[in-house]
KOLGU-4560 file (N, C-alpha, C; in nm, 3 decimals, padded with zeros to 5 digits):
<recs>
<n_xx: 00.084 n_yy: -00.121 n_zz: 00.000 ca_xx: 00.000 ca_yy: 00.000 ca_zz: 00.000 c_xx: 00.087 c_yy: 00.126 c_zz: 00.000 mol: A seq: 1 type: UNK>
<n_xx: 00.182 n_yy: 00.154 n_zz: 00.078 ca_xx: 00.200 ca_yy: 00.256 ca_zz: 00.098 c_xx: 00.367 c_yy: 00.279 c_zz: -00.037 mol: A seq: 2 type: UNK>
<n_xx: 00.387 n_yy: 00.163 n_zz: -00.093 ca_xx: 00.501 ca_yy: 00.188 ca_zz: -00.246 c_xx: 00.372 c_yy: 00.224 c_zz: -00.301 mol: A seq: 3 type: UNK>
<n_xx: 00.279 n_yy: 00.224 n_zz: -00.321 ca_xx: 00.177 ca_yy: 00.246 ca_zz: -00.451 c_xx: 00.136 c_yy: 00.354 c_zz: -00.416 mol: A seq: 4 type: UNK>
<n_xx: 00.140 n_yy: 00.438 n_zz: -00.285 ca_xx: 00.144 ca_yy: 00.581 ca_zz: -00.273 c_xx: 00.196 c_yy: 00.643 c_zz: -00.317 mol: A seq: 5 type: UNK>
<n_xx: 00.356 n_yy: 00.577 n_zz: -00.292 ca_xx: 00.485 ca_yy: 00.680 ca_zz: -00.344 c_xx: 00.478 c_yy: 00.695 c_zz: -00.468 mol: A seq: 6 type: UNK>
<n_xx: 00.462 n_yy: 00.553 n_zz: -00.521 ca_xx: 00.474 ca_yy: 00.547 ca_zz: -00.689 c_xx: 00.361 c_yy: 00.640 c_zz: -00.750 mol: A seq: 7 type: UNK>
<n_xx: 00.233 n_yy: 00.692 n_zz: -00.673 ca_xx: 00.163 ca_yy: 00.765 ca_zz: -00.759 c_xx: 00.205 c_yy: 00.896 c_zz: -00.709 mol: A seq: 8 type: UNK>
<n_xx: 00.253 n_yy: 00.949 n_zz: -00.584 ca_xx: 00.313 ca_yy: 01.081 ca_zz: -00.572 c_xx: 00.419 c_yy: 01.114 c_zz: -00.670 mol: A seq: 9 type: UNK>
<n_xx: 00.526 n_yy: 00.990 n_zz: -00.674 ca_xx: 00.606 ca_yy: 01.028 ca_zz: -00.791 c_xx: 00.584 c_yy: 01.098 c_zz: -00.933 mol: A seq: 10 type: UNK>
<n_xx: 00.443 n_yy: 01.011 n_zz: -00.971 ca_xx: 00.410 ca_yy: 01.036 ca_zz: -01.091 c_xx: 00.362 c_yy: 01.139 c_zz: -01.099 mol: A seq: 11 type: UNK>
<n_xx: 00.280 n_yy: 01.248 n_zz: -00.995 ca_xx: 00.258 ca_yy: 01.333 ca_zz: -00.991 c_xx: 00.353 c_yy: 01.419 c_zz: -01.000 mol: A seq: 12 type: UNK>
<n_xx: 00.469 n_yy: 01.423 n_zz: -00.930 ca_xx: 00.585 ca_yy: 01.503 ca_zz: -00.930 c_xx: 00.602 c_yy: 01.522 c_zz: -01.046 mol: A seq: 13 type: UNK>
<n_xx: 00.663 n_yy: 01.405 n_zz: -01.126 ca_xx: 00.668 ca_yy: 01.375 ca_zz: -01.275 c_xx: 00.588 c_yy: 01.473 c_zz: -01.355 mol: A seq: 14 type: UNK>
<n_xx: 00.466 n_yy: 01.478 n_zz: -01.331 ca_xx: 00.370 ca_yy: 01.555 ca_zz: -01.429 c_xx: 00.355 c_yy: 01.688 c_zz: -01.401 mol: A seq: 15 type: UNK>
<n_xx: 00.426 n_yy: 01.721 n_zz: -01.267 ca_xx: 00.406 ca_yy: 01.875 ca_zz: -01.230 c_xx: 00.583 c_yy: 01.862 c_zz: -01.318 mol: A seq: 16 type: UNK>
<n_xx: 00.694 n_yy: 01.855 n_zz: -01.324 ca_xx: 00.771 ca_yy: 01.878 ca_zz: -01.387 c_xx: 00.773 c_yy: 01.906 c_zz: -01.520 mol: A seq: 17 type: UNK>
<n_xx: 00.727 n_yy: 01.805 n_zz: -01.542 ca_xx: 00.708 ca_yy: 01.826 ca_zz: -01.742 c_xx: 00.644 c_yy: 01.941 c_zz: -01.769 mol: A seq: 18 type: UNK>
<n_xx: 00.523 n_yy: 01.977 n_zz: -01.691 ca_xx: 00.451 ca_yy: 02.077 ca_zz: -01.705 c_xx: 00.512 c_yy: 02.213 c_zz: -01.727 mol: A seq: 19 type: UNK>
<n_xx: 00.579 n_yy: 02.227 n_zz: -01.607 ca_xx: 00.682 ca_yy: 02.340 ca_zz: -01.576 c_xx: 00.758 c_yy: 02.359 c_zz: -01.662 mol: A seq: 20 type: UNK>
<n_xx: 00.846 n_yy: 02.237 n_zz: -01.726 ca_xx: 00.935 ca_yy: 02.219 ca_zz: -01.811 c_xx: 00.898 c_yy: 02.281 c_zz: -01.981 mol: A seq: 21 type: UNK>
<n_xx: 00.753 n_yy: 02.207 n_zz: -02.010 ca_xx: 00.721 ca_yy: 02.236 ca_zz: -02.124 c_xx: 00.635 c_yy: 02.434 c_zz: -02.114 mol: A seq: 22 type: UNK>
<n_xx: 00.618 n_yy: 02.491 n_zz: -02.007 ca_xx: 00.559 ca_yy: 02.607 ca_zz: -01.974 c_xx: 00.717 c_yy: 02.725 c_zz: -02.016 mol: A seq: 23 type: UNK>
<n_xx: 00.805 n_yy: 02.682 n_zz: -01.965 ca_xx: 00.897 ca_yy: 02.715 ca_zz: -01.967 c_xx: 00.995 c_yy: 02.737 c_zz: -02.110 mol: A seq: 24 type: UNK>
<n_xx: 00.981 n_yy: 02.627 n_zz: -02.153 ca_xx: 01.003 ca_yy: 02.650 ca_zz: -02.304 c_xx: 00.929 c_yy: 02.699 c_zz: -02.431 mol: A seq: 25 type: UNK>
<n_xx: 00.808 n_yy: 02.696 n_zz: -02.364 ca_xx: 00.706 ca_yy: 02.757 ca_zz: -02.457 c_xx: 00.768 c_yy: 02.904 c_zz: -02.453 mol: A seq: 26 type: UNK>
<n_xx: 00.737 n_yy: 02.954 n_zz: -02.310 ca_xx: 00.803 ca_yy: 03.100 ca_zz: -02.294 c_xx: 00.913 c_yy: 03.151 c_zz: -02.360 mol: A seq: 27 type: UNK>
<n_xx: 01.032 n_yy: 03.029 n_zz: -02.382 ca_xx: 01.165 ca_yy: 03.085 ca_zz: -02.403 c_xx: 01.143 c_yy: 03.109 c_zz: -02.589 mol: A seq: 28 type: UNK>
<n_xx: 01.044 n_yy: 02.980 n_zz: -02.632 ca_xx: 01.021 ca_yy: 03.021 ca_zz: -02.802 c_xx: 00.954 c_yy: 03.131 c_zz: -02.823 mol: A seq: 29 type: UNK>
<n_xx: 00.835 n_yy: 03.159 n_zz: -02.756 ca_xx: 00.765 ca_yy: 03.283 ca_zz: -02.743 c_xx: 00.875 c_yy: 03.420 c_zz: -02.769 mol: A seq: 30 type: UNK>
<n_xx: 00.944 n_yy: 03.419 n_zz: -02.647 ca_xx: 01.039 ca_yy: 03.569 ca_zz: -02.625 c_xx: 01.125 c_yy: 03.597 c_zz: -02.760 mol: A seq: 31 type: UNK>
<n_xx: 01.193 n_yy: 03.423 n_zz: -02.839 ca_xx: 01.254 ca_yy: 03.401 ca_zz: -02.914 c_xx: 01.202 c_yy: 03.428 c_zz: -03.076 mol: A seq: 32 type: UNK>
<n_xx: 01.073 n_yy: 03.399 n_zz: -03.079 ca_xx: 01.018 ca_yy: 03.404 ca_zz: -03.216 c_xx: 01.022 c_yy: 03.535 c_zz: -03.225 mol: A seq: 33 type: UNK>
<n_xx: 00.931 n_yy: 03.617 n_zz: -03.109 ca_xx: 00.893 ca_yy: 03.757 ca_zz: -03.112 c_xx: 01.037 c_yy: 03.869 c_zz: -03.129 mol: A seq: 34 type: UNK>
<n_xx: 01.101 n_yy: 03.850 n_zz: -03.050 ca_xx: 01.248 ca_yy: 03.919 ca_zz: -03.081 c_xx: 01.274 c_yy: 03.885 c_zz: -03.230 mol: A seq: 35 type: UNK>
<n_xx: 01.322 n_yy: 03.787 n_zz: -03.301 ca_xx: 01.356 ca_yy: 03.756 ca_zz: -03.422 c_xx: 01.234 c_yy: 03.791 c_zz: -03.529 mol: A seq: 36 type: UNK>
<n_xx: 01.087 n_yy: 03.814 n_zz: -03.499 ca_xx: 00.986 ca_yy: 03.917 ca_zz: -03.606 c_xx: 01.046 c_yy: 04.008 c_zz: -03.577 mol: A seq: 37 type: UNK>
<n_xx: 01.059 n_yy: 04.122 n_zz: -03.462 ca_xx: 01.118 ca_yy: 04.247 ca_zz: -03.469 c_xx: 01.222 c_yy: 04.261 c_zz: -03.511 mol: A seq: 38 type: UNK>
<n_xx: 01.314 n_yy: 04.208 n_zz: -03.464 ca_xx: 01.455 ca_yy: 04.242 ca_zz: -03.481 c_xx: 01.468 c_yy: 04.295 c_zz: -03.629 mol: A seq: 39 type: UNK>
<n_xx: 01.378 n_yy: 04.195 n_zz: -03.696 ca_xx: 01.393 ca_yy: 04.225 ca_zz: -03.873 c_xx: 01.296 c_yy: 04.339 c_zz: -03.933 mol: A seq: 40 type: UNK>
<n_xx: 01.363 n_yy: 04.470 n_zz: -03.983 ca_xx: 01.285 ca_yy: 04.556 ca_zz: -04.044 c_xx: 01.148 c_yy: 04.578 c_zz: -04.098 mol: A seq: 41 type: UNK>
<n_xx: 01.199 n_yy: 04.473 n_zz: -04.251 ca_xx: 01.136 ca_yy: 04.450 ca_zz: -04.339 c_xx: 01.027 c_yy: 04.316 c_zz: -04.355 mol: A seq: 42 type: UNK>
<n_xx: 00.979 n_yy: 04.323 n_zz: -04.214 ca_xx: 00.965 ca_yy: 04.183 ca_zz: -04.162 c_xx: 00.784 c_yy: 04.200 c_zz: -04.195 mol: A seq: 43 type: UNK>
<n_xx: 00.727 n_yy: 04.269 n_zz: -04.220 ca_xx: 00.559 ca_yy: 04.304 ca_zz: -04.261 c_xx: 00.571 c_yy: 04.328 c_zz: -04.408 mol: A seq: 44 type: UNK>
</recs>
């Protein structure tokens, strides 16, 4: 009983990470795309 706790807290951990992880990189392409439309002049 109480490994099949851990093992599902783990997995939770697990899924709050990825989350974070993939939130995080979304952000960093976000900042990244948007800088690189501006950066370029003739970019419209």
């Amino acid at each position: 009983m109480r490994a099949h706790t851990k093992f599902r807290f783990a997995c939770k951990m697990w899924e709050l990470l990825q989350i974070t992880i993939l939130r995080t990189n979304s952000k960093i392409i976000g900042i990244y795309t948007f800088r690189k439309i501006f950066s370029q002049p003739n970019s419209c």
